[in-house]
C-alpha positions as CSV (number, residue, x, y, z in Angstrom):
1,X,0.0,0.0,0.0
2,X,3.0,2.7,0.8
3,X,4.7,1.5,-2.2
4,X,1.3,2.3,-4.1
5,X,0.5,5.1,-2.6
6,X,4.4,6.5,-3.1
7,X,3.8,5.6,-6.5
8,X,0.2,7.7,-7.0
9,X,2.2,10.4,-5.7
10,X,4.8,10.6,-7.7
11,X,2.1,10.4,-10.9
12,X,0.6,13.0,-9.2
13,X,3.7,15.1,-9.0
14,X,4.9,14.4,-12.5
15,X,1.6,15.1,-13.9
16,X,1.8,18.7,-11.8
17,X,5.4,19.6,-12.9
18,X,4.2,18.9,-16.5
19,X,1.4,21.1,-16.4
20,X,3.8,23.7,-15.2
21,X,6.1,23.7,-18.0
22,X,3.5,23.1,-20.5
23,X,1.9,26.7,-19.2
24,X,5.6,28.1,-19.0
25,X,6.2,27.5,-22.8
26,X,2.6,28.9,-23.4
27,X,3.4,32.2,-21.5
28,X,6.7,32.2,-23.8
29,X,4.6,32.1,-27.0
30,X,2.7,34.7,-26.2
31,X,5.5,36.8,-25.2
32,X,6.9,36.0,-29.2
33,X,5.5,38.8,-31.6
34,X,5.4,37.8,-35.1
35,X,6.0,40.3,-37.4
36,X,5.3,40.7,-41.2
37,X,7.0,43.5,-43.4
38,X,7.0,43.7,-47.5
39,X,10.8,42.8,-48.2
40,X,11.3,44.5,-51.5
41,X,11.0,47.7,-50.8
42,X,14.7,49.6,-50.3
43,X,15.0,51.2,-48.3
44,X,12.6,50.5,-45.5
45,X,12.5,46.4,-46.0
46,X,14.9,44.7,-48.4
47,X,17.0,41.5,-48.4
48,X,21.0,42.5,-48.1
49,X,24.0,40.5,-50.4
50,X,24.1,38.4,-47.4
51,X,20.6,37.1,-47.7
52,X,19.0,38.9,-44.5
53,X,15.9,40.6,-44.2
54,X,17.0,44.5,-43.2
55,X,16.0,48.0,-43.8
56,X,14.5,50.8,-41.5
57,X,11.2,48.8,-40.9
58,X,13.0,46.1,-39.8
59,X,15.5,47.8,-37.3
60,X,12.2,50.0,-36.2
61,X,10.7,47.0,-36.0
62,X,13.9,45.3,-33.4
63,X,13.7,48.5,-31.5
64,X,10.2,48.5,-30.5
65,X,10.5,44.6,-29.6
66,X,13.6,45.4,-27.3
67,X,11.8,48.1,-25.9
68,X,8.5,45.7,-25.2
69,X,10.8,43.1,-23.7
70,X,9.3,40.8,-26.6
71,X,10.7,37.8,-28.4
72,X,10.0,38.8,-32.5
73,X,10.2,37.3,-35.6
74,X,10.1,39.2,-38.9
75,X,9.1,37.8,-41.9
76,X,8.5,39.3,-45.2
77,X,5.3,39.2,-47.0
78,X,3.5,40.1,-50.6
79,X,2.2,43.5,-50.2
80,X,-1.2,42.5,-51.8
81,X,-2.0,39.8,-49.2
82,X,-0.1,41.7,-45.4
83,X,-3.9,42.9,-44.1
84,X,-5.5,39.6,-45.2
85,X,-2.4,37.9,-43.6
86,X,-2.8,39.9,-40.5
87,X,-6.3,38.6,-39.6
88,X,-6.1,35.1,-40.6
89,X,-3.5,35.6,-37.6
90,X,-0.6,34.3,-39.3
91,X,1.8,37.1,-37.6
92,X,0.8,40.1,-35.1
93,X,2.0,43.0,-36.6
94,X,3.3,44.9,-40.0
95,X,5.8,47.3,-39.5
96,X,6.0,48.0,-43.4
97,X,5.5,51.7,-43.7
98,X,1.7,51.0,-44.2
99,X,0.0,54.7,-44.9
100,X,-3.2,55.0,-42.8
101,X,-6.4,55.2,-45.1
102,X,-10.0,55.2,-43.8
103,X,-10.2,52.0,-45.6
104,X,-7.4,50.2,-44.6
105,X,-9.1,51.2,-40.7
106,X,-12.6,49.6,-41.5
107,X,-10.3,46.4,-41.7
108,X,-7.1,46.9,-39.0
109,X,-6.1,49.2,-36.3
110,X,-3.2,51.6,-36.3
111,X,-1.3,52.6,-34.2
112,X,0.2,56.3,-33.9
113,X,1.9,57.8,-36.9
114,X,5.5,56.7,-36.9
115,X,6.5,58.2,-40.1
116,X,5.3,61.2,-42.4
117,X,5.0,60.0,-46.2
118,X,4.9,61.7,-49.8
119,X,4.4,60.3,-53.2
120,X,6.0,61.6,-56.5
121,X,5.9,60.4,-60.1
122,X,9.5,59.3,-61.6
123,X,9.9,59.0,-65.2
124,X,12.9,59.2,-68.1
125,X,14.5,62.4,-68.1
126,X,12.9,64.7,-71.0
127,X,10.1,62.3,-71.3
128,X,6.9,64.4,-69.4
129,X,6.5,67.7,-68.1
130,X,2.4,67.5,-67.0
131,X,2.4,64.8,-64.6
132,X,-1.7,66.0,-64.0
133,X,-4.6,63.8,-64.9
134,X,-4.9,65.3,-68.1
135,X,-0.9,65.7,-68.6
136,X,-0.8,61.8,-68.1
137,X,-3.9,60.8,-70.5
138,X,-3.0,58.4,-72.4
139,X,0.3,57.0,-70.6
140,X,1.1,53.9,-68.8
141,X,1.9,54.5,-65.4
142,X,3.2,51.8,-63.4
143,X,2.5,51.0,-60.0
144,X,2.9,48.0,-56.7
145,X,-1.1,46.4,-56.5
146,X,-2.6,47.5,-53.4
147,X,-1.1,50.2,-52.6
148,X,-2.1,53.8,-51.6
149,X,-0.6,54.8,-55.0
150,X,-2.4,51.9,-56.6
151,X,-5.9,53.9,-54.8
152,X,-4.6,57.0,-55.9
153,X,-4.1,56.2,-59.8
154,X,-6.9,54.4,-59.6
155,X,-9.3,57.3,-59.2
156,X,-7.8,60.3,-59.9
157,X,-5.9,58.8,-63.7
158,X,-9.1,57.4,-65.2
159,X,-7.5,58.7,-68.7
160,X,-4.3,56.4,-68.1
161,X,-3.6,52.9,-68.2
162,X,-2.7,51.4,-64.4
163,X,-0.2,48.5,-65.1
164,X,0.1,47.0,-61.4
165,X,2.6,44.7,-60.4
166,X,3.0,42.9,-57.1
167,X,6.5,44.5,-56.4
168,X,8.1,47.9,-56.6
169,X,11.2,46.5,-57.9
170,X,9.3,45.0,-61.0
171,X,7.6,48.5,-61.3
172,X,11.2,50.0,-61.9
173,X,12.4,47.3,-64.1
174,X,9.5,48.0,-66.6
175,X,9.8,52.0,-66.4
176,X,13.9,51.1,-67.0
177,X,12.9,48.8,-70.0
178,X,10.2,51.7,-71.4
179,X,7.3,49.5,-70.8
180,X,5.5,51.8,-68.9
181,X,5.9,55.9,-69.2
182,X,6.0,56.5,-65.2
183,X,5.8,55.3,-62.0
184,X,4.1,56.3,-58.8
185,X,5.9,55.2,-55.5
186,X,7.2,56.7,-52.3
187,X,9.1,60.0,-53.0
188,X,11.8,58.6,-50.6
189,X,12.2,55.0,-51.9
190,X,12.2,56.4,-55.8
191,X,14.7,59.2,-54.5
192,X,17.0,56.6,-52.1
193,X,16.5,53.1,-53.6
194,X,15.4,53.5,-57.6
195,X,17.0,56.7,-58.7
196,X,20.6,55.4,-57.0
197,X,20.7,52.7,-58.9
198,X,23.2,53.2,-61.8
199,X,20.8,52.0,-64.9
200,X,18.8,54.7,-63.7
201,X,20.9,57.5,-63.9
202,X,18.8,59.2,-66.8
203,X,15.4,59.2,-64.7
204,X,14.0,61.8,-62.3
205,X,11.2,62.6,-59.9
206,X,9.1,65.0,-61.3
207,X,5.8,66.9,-61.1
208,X,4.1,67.9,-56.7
209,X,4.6,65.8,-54.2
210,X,1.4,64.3,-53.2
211,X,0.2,63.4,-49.8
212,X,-3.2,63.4,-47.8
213,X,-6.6,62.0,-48.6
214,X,-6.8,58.7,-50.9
215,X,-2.7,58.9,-49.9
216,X,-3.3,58.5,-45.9
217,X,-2.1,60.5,-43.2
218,X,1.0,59.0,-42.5
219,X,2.5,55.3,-41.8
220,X,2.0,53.4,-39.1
221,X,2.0,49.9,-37.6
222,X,-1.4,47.9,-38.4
223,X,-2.8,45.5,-35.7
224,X,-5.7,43.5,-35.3
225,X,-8.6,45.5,-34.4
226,X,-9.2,42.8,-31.5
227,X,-5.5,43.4,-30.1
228,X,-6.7,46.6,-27.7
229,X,-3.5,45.9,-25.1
230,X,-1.2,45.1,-27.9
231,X,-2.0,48.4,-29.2
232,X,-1.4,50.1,-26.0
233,X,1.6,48.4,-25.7
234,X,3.0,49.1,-29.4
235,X,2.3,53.2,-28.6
236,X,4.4,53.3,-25.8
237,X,7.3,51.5,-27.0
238,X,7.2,54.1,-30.2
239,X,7.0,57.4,-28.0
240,X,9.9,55.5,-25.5
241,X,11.9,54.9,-28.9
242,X,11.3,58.7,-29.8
243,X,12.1,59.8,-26.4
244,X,15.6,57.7,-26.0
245,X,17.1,59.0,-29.5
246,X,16.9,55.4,-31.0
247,X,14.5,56.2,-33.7
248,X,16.3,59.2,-34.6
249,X,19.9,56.6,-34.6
250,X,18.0,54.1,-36.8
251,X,17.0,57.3,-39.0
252,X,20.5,58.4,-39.2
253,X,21.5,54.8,-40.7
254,X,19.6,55.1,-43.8
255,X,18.9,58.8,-44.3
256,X,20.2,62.3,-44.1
257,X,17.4,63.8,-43.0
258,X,13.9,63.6,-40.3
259,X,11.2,61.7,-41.5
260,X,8.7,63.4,-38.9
């Protein structure tokens, strides 16, 4: 009977301890943020010679998850599926420069503006001078699917053709090859990433700067509308990051100037 008994206790025990690490690796999961970004888009998300996923989103991105005291994985995804992606829970977050829109809120939450944005047409030097509605009738105009641009074009260019691919990169490889007359991006990434490229030394930004309205006010990180603490949580680590200097040090890595 003590032999038995001993024996039911130690069952008992074992069965304990395992419930206890069993809830200890299920309070470590939750502690791991998953987070999606686009991955082609120099310079805020890109993959470096050496194969890693980098850029300002992504070291934004390490910054706010030191400051959390989270665990994070980043992990690049298609532009045209990230919102989908975000509520069929397959990551937490998307720190991808994502410009608030009142339709992208009817579907996610943002959280404050971490960023200020613009948008500018590029084009072959010598090419266009009226980059306006009317100036543009007519012309292909390239542009990444989903986007705010993509919005933009969509309603304000009814008199051009919208060519839309699922990467930025394979909107500048068309405008380099003359397949489409222009493109429509970020003023930054067309300014830093395209326009320093050596193939495209004979192209230039060109015409306003557009921001605002169908463009958004702003980028910031998109959330699950569900996630109300995670939100909370995300807020303050961006006005800590602002406050210590290390958004302005991650700013200084990839530009010469404020981006807000």
């Amino acid at each position: 009977m003590k032999k038995s008994s001993f024996s039911g206790l130690f069952l008992a025990s074992a069965m304990i301890f395992s419930a206890v690490v069993t809830t200890t690796n299920l309070s470590a999961q939750e502690k791991t943020l998953r987070i999606a970004t686009e991955g082609t888009y120099a310079p805020w998300s890109f993959v470096d010679n050496a194969g890693q996923l980098t850029g300002w989103d992504v070291d934004i991105a390490n910054a706010l998850c030191k400051q959390m005291q989270a665990k994070c994985t980043i992990q690049a995804q298609e532009w045209d599926g990230i919102i989908p992606g975000l509520n069929a829970r397959k990551y937490d977050l998307i720190v991808a420069s994502m410009g608030v829109t009142e339709k992208r809120k009817q579907q996610v939450a943002f959280t404050k503006r971490y960023k200020n944005t613009s948008s500018q047409f590029a084009a072959k030097k010598g090419t266009l001078t009226d980059t306006s509605p009317a100036g543009l009738a007519g012309k292909r105009i390239g542009v990444q699917r989903g986007s705010i641009q993509d919005t933009f074009l969509t309603q304000t260019y009814a008199k051009s053709e919208i060519v839309r691919y699922d990467k930025t990169t394979d909107v500048e490889m068309d405008l380099l090859s003359g397949r489409v007359d222009a493109l429509l991006a970020n003023k930054v990434t067309s300014m830093l990433g395209f326009l320093k490229k050596s193939e495209a030394a004979g192209f230039e930004l060109l015409g306003e700067e557009y921001s605002g309205g169908l463009l958004g006010d702003g980028n910031a990180i998109a959330l699950r509308k569900e996630d109300t603490e995670l939100l909370a949580k995300v807020n303050a680590a961006i006005d800590a990051i602002i406050a210590d200097g290390t958004y302005d040090k991650v700013t200084a890595k990839y530009f010469t100037f404020k981006l807000m």
